[in-house]
ZASELO-789950 format. One record per residue (C-alpha): residue number from 1; residue in one letter; x, z, y. Coordinates in pm, 1 decimal. Layout:
   n res        u        w        v
 NUM   A        X        Z        Y
...
***
This chain:
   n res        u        w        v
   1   X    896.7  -3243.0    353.9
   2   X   1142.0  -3169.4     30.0
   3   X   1403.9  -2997.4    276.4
   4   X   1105.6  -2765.4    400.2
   5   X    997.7  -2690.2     42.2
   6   X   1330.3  -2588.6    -64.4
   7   X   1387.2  -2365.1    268.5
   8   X   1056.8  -2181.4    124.4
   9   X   1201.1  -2180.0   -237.5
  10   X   1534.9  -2039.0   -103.5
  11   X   1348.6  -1759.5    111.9
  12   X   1128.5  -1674.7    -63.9
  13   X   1376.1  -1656.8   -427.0
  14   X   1599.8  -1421.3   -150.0
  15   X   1320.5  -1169.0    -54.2
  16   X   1257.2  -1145.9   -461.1
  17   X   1660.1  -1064.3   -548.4
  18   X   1651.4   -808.5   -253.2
  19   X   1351.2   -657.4   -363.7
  20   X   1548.1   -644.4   -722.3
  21   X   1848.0   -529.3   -594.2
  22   X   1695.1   -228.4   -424.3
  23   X   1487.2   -119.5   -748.7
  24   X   1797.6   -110.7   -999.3
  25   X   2041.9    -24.6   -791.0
  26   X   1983.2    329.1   -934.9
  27   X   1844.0    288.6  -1271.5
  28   X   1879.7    -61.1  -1469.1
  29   X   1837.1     77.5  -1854.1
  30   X   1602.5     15.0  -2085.8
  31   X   1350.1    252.6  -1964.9
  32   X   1333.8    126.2  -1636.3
  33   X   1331.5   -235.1  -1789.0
  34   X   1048.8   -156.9  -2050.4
  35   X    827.2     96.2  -1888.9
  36   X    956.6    112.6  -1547.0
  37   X   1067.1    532.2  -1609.0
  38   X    627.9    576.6  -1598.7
  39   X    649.5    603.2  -1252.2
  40   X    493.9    267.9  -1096.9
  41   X    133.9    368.4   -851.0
  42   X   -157.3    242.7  -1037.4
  43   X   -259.1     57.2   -704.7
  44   X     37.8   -107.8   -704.5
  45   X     48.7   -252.2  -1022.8
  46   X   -312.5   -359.7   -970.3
  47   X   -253.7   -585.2   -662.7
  48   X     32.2   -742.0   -840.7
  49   X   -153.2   -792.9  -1180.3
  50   X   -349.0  -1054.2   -969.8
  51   X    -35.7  -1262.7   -919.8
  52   X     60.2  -1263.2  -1315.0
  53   X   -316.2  -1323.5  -1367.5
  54   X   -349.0  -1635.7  -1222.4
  55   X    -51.5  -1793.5  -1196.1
  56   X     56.3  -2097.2  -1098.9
  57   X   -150.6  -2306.5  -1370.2
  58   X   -459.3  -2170.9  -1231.7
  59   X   -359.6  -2230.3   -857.3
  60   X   -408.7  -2610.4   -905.7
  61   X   -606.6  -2658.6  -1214.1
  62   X   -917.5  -2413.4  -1113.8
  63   X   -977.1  -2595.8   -764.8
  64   X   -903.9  -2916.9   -963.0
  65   X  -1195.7  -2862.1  -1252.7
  66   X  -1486.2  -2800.7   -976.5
  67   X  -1477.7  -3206.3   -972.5
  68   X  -1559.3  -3199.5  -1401.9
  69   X  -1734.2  -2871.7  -1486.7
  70   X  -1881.8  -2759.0  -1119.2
  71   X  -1798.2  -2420.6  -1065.4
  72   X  -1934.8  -2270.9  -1400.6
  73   X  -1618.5  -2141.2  -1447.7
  74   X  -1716.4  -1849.8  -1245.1
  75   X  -1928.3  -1739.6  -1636.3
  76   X  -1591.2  -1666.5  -1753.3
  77   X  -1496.0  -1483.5  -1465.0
  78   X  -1791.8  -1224.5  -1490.2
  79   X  -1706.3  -1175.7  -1865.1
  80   X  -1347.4  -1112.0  -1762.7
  81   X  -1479.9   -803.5  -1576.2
  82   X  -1655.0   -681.3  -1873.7
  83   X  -1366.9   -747.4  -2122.3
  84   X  -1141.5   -554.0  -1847.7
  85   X  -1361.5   -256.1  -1892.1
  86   X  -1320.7   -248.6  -2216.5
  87   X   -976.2   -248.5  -2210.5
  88   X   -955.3     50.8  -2002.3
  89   X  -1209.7    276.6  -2141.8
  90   X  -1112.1    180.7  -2503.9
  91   X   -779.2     13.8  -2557.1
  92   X   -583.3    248.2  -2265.7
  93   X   -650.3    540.7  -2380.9
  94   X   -543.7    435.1  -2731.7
  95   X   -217.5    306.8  -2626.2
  96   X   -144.9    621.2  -2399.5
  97   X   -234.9    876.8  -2632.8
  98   X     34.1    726.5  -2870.9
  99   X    288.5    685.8  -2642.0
 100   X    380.4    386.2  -2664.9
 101   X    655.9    119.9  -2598.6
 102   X    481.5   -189.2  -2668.8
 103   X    116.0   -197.2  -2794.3
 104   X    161.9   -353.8  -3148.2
 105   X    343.9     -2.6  -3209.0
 106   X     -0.9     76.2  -3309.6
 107   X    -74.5   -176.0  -3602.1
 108   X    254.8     -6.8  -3794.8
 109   X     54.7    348.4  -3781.5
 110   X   -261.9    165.3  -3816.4
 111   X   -181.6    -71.7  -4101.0
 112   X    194.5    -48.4  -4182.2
 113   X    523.1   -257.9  -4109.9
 114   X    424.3   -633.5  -4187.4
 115   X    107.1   -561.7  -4007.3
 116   X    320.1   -436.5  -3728.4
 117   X    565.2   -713.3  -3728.2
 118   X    305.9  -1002.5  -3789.9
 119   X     78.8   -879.7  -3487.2
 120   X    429.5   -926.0  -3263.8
 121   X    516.7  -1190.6  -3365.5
 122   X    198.1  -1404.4  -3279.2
 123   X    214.9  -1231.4  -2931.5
 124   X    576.8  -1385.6  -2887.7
 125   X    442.1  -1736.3  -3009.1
 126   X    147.5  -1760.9  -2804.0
 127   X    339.2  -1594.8  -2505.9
 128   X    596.5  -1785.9  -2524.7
 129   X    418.6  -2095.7  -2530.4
 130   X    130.6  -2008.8  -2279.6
 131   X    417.0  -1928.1  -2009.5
 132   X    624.4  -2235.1  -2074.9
 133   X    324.0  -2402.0  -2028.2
 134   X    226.6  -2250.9  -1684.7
 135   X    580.8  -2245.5  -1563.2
 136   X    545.5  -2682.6  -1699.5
 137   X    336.8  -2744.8  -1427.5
 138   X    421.6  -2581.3  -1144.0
 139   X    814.3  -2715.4  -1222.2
 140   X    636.9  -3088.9  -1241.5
 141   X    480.8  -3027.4   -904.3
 142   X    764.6  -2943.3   -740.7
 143   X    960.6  -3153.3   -933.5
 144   X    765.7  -3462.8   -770.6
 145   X    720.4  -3345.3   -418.8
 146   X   1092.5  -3226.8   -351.8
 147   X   1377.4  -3313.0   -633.2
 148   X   1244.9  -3644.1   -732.7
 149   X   1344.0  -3792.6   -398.3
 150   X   1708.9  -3685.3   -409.3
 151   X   1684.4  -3766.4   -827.4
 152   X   1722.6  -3495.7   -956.1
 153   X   1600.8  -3480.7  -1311.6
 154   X   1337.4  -3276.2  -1498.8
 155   X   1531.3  -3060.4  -1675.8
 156   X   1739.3  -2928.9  -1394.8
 157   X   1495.1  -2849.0  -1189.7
 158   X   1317.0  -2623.7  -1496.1
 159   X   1643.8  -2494.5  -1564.2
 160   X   1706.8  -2390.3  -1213.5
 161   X   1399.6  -2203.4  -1212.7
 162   X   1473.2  -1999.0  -1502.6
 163   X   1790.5  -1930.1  -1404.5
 164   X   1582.9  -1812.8  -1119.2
 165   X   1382.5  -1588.7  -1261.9
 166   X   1646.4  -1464.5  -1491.8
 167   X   1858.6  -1389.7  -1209.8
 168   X   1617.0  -1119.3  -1019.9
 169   X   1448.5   -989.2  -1401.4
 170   X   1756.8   -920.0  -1622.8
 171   X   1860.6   -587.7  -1501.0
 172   X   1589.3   -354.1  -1438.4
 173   X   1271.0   -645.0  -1583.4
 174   X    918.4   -459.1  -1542.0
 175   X   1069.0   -186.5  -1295.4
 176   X   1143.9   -465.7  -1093.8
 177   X    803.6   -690.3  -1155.7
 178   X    596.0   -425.9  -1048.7
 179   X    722.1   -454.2   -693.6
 180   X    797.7   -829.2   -662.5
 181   X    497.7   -916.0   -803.7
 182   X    301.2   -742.5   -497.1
 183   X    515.3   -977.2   -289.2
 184   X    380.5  -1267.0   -472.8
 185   X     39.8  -1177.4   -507.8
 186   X     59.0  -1111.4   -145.9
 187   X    140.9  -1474.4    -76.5
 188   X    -58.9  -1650.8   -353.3
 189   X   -409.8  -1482.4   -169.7
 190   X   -244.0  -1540.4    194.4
 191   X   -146.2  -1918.4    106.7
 192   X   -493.8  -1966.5    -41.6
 193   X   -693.5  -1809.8    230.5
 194   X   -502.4  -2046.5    490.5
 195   X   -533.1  -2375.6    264.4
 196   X   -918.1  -2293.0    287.2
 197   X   -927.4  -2242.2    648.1
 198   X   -662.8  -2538.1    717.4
 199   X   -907.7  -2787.7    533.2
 200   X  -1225.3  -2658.9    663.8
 201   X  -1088.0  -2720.2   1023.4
 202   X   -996.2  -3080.9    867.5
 203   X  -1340.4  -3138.8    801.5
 204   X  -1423.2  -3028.6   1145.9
 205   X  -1715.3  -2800.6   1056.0
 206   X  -1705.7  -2360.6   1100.6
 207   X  -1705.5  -2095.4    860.4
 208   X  -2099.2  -2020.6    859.0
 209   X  -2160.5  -2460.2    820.5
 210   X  -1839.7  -2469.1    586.5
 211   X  -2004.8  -2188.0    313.4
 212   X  -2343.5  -2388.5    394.4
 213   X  -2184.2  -2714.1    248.7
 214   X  -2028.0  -2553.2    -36.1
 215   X  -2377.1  -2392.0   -185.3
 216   X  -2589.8  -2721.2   -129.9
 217   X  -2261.0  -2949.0   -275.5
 218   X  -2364.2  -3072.5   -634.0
 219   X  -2110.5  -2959.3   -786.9
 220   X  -2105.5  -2576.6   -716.6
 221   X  -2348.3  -2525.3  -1024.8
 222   X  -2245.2  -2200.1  -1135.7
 223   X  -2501.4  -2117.9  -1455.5
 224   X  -2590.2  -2324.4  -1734.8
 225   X  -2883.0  -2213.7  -1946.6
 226   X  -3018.7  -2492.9  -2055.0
 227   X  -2734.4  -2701.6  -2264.3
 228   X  -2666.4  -2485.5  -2587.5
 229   X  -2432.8  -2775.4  -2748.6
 230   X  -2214.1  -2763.5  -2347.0
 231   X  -1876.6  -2582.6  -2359.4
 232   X  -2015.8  -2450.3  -1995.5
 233   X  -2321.5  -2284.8  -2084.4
 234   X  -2367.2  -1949.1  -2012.2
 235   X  -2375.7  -1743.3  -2293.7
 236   X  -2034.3  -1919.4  -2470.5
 237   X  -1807.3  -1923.9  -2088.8
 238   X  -1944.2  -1493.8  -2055.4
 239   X  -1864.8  -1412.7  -2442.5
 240   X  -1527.1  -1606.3  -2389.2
 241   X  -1429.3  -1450.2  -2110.4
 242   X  -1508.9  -1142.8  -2229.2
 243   X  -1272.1  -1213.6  -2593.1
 244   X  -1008.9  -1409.9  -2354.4
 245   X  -1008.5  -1085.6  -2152.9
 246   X   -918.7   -838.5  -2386.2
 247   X   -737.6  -1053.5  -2647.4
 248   X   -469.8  -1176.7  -2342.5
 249   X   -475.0   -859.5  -2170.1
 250   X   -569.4   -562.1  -2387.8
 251   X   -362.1   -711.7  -2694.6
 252   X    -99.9   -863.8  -2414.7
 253   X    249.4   -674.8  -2391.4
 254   X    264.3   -902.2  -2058.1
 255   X    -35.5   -732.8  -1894.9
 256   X    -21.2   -395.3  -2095.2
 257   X    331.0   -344.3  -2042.2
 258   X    215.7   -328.9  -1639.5
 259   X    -41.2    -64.5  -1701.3
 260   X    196.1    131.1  -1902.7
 261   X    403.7    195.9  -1658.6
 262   X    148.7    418.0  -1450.1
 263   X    229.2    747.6  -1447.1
 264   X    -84.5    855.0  -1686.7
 265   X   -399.3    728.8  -1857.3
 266   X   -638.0    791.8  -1528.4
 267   X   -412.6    579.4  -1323.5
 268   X   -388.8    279.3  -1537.2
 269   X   -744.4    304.9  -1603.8
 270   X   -800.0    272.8  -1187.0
 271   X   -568.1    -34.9  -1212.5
 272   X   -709.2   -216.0  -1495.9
 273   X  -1080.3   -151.8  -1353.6
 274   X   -951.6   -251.4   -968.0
 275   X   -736.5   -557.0  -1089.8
 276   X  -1053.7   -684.1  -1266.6
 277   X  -1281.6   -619.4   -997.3
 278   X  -1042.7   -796.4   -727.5
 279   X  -1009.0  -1113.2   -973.8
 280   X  -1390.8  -1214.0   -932.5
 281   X  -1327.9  -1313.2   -549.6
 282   X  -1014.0  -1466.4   -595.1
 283   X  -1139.8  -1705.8   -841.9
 284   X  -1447.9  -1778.3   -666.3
 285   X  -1206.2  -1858.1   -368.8
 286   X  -1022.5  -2127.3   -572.3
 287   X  -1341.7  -2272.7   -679.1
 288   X  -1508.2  -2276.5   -319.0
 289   X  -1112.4  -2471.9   -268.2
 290   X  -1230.3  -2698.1   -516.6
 291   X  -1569.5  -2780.4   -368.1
 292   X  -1414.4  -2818.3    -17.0
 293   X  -1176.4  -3067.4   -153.5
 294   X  -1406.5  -3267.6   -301.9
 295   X  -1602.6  -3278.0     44.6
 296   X  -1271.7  -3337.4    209.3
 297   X  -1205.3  -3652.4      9.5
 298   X  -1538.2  -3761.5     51.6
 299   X  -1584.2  -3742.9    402.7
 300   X  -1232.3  -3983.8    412.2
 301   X  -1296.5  -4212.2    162.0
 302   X   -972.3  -4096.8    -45.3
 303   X   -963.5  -4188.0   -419.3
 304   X   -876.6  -3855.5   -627.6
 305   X   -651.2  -3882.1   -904.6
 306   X   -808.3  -3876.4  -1240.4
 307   X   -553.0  -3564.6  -1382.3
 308   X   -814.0  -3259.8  -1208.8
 309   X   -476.2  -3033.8  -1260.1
 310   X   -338.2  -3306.0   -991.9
 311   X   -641.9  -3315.2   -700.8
 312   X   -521.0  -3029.7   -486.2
 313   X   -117.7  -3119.1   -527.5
 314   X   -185.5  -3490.9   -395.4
 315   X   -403.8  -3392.3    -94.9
 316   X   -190.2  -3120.3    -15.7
 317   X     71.4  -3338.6     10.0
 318   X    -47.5  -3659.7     95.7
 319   X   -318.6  -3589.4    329.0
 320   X   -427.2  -3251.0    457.5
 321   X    -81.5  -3258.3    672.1
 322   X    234.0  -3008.0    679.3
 323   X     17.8  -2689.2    750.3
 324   X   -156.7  -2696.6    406.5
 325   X    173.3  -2862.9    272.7
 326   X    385.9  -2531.0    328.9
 327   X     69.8  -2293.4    226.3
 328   X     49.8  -2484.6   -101.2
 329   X    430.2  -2436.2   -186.3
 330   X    409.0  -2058.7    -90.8
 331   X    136.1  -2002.4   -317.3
 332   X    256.2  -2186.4   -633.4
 333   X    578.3  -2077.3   -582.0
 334   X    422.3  -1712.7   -546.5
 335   X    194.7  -1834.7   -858.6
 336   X    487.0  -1972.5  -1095.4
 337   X    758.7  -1651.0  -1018.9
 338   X    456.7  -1439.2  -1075.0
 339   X    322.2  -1529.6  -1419.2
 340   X    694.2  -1610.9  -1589.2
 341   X    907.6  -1305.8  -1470.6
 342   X    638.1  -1053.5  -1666.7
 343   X    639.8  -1274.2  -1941.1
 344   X    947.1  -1335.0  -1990.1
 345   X   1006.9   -955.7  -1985.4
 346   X    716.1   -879.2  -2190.3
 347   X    850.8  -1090.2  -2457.9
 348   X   1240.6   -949.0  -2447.2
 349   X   1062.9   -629.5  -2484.6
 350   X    838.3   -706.5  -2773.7
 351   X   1140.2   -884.0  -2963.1
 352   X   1365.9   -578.0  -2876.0
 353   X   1144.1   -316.8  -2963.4
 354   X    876.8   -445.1  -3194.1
 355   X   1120.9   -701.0  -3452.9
 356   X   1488.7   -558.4  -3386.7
 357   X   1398.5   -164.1  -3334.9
 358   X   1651.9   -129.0  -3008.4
 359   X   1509.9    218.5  -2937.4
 360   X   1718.5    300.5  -3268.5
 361   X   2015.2    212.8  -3133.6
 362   X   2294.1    334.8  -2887.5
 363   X   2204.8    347.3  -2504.2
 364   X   2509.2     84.2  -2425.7
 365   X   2459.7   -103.8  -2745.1
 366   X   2098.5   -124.5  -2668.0
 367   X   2127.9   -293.5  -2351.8
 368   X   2383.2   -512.1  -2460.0
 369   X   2091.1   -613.9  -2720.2
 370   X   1822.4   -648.1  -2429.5
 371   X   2047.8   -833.2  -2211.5
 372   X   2114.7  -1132.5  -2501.3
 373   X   1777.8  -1197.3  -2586.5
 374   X   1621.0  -1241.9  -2220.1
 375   X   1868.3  -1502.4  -2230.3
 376   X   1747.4  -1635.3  -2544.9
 377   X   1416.8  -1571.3  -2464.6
 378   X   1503.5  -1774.7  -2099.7
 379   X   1597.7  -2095.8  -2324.0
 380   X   1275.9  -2075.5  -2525.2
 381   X   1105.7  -2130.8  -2190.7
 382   X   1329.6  -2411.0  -2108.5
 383   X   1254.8  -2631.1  -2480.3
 384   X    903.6  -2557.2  -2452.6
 385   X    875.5  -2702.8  -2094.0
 386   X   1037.9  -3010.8  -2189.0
 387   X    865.4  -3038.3  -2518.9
 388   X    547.1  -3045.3  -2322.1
 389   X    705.8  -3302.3  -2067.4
 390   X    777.1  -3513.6  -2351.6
 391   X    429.5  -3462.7  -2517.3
 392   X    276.5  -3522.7  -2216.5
 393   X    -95.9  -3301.7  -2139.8
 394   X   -364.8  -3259.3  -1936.5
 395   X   -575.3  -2973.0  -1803.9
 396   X   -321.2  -2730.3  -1911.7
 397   X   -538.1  -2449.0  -1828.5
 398   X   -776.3  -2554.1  -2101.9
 399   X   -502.6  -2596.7  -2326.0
 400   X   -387.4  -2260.3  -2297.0
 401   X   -698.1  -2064.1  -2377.9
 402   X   -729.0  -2331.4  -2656.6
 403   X   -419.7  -2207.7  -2805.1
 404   X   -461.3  -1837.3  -2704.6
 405   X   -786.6  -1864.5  -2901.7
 406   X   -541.7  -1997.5  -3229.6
 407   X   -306.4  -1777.5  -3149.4
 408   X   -482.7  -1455.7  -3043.6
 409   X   -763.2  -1483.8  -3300.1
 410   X   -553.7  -1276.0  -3591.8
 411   X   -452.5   -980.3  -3304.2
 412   X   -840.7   -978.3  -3206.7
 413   X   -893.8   -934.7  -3613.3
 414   X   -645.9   -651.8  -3629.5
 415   X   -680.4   -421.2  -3406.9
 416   X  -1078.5   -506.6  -3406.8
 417   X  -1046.4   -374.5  -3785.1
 418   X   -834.6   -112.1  -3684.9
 419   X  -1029.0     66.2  -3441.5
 420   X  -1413.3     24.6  -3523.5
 421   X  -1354.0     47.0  -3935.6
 422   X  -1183.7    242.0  -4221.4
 423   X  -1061.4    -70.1  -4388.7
 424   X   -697.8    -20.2  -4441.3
 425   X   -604.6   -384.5  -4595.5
 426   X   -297.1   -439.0  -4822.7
 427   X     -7.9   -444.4  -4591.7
 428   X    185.9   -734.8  -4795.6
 429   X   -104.1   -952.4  -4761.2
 430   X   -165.1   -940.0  -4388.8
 431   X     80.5  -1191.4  -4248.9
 432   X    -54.9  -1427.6  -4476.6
 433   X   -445.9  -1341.4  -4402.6
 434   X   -315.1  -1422.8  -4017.7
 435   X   -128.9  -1767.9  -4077.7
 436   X   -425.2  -1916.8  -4306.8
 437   X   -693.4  -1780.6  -4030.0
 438   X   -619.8  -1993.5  -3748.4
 439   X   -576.6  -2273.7  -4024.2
 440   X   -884.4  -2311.3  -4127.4
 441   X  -1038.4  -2281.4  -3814.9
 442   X   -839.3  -2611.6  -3683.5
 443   X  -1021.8  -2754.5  -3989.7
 444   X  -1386.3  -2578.1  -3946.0
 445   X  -1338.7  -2759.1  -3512.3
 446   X  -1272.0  -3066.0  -3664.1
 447   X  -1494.1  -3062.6  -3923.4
 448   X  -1753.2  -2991.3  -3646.7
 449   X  -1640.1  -3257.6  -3412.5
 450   X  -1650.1  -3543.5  -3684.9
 451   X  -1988.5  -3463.6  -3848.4
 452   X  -2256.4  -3314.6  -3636.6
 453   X  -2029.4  -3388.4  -3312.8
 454   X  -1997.7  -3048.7  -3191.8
 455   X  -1708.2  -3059.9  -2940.7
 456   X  -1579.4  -2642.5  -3012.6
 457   X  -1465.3  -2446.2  -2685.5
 458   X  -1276.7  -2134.2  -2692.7
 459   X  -1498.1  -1978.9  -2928.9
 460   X  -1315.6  -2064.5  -3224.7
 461   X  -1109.6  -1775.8  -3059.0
 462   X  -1453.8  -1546.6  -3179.9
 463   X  -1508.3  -1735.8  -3537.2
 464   X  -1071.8  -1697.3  -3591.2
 465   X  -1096.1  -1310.1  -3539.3
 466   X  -1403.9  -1300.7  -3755.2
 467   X  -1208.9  -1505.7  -4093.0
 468   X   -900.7  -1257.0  -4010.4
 469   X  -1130.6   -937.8  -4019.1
 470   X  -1320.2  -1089.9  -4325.9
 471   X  -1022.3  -1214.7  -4536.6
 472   X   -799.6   -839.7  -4459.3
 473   X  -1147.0   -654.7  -4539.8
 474   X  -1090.0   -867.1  -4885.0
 475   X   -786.2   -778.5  -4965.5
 476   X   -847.6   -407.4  -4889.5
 477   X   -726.3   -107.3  -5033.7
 478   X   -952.2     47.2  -5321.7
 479   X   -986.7    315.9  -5118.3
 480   X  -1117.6    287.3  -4705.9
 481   X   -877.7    510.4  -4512.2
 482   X   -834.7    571.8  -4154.0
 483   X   -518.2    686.0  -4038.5
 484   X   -503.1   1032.3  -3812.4
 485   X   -408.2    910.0  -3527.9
***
């Protein structure tokens, strides 16, 4: 079983260096790396966006929460699509009218330079730590079905995959995403569509009787109306999903940086609205996964494991035979590569461009520049996956929309303010307006939690964008401006 995984890894980590090799073989400078020369088609991008989207985190742990929350996760989904609407019909047209490198240029015009820099420098933090965290579990997983035996540690195995990724990113980075991420999208969807089909013929039933069974199962509730205090009623998962949405893709170098790369405005508008549309079936896929697991492990009397992130690894492993076994590694391999390549290039550009000004500097010098901090920006990745292995965590999914609404909540404030009003705040006093925010939210959730027993959901990410817009509108300027822009 480990030897087959690791022929996978090796093929599969081949196709991807090919596929970089033949994109900057003619142009590898920082163009190519940060904007991919403008010249990427907008359907393109669009099938690979999937891939980044869902990464290898939400391979396992969506399937895996069916068994805890029913499939009411499928609320967010359908706010996604509005939040992705948004994005293109309000936040595009924004970024491409200024032409810009990375998105946060906008706060500096907006606001000034500390605005500027502080709105960066949250995405890098919550990037960096929401990546490290996907890449954590997918480099556990394989980590206990293949390396384990032949004991090999933890940290190697994370290292090796950042080398990995390093490897097939550092020359030409989002020139080179945009096509290997249709690759991996490719075999995410074609790994889960044949998981699906491998474990309905397990359960010996046909398509028609297999979608039957998944609508009557009890837990493929998808609406909640009727519990306001639930974290999976309707009206909070919809809202969230619609603020997740835009706050870690509109306000997302990672995701933006994709859709800059189309060639103008009406193409990355047709990606942004396509990628959005395609995401509602995929996740409703994983789901339906989740429910046919559940009726798998019934039907044999198998006890689950009680970490949800862990229900589809250990069947696919232990129980639903080679078949699924190799599907599984193809897709969170696909998954994994998928989600940390753009982010680790999305943050090597934001650090570059946004907090050293590399555009400033000479072509040779500038690349030089580039090339040092995706290495830095590699061993980031590396400290925060073991931190987490040390910490220890569970539902990781969860967690990282829990921190993306902490860490988001201040970007969500700032460009909220700067687009809909004429408050210009005090420049001087906006990093510090976006540290004490998500502050005193931690202490309004526990607050909550320890007198009227209000267990918050993600939309502190809502009440932390709120105290940011309310605390810069504060410490305005006499005078409400509104840059030309």
């Amino acid at each position: 079983m480990g030897t087959t995984i690791l022929i996978i890894l090796a093929v599969y980590f081949g196709l991807l260096t090919l596929i970089s090799h033949l994109v900057s073989r003619k142009n590898s400078g920082n163009d190519a790396f940060f904007l991919g020369n403008k010249k990427s088609p907008w359907y393109i991008v669009a099938f690979g966006m999937i891939g980044s989207s869902i990464s290898g985190v939400s391979f396992v742990s969506v399937p895996g929460m069916v068994r805890g929350q029913d499939m009411t996760y499928m609320q967010m989904v359908l706010g996604f699509f509005v939040g992705y609407a948004i994005i293109a019909f309000v936040l595009l047209p924004l970024y491409y009218r200024l032409n810009l490198t990375t998105i946060y240029g906008y706060l500096e015009r907006r606001f000034g330079l500390r605005s500027y820099k502080t709105g960066a420098s949250f995405f890098i933090l919550s990037k960096t730590i929401g990546a490290a965290a996907r890449l954590f579990l997918v480099v556990f997983i394989l980590h206990n079905l293949v390396f384990a035996q032949w004991n090999i540690p933890f940290f190697a195995v994370a290292a090796g995959i950042i080398v990995l990724i390093w490897i097939y990113t550092y020359r030409s980075g989002i020139k080179t995403i945009i096509w290997t991420d249709t690759l991996q999208t490719f075999c995410l969807v074609a790994g889960l569509v044949l998981i699906i089909w491998q474990v309905i013929a397990k359960i010996d039933v046909d398509l028609p009787e297999a979608i039957q069974m998944i609508g009557h199962h009890a837990n493929s509730k998808i609406f909640v109306f009727d519990d306001w205090v639930s974290k999976q009623n309707f009206f909070k998962q919809f809202l969230n999903g619609v603020l997740i949405a835009i706050v870690m893709n509109g306000l997302d170098q990672d995701m933006m940086q994709k859709s800059l790369t189309c060639k103008n405005l009406k193409d990355a508008q047709k990606n942004i609205v396509t990628f959005g549309a395609l995401y509602i079936p995929i996740n409703l896929l994983l789901l339906s996964l989740g429910v046919l697991l559940l009726i798998f492990a019934s039907q044999f009397d198998i006890a689950l494991p009680e970490r949800a992130d862990q229900i589809l690894p250990v069947l696919a492993s232990q129980y639903l035979g080679l078949p699924v076994l190799i599907f599984f590694s193809i897709g969170i391999i696909a998954a994994a590569f998928s989600s940390a390549d753009s982010a680790l290039t999305a943050i090597t550009t934001t650090v570059c461009v946004d907090l050293l000004d590399i555009e400033k500097k000479e072509a040779l010098k500038a690349v030089k520049t580039r090339r040092k901090i995706h290495i830095l920006i590699s061993v980031a990745f590396l400290l925060v996956i073991l931190l987490i292995d040390y910490l220890g965590q569970d539902g990781i999914l969860n967690t990282i929309y829990k921190i993306a609404s902490y860490t988001y909540g201040p970007l969500l404030g700032l460009f909220f303010l700067g687009l809909f009003t004429k408050v210009k705040p005090k420049d001087k006093i906006v990093p510090i307006v976006c540290i004490l925010s998500p502050l005193l939210c931690f202490g309004i959730e526990v607050t909550l939690k320890e007198v009227y027993d209000y267990a918050v959901g993600n939309e502190i990410l809502l009440a932390n964008g709120l105290l940011t817009i309310v605390g810069l509108s504060v410490f305005s300027e006499k005078e409400k401006y509104m840059a030309k822009l």
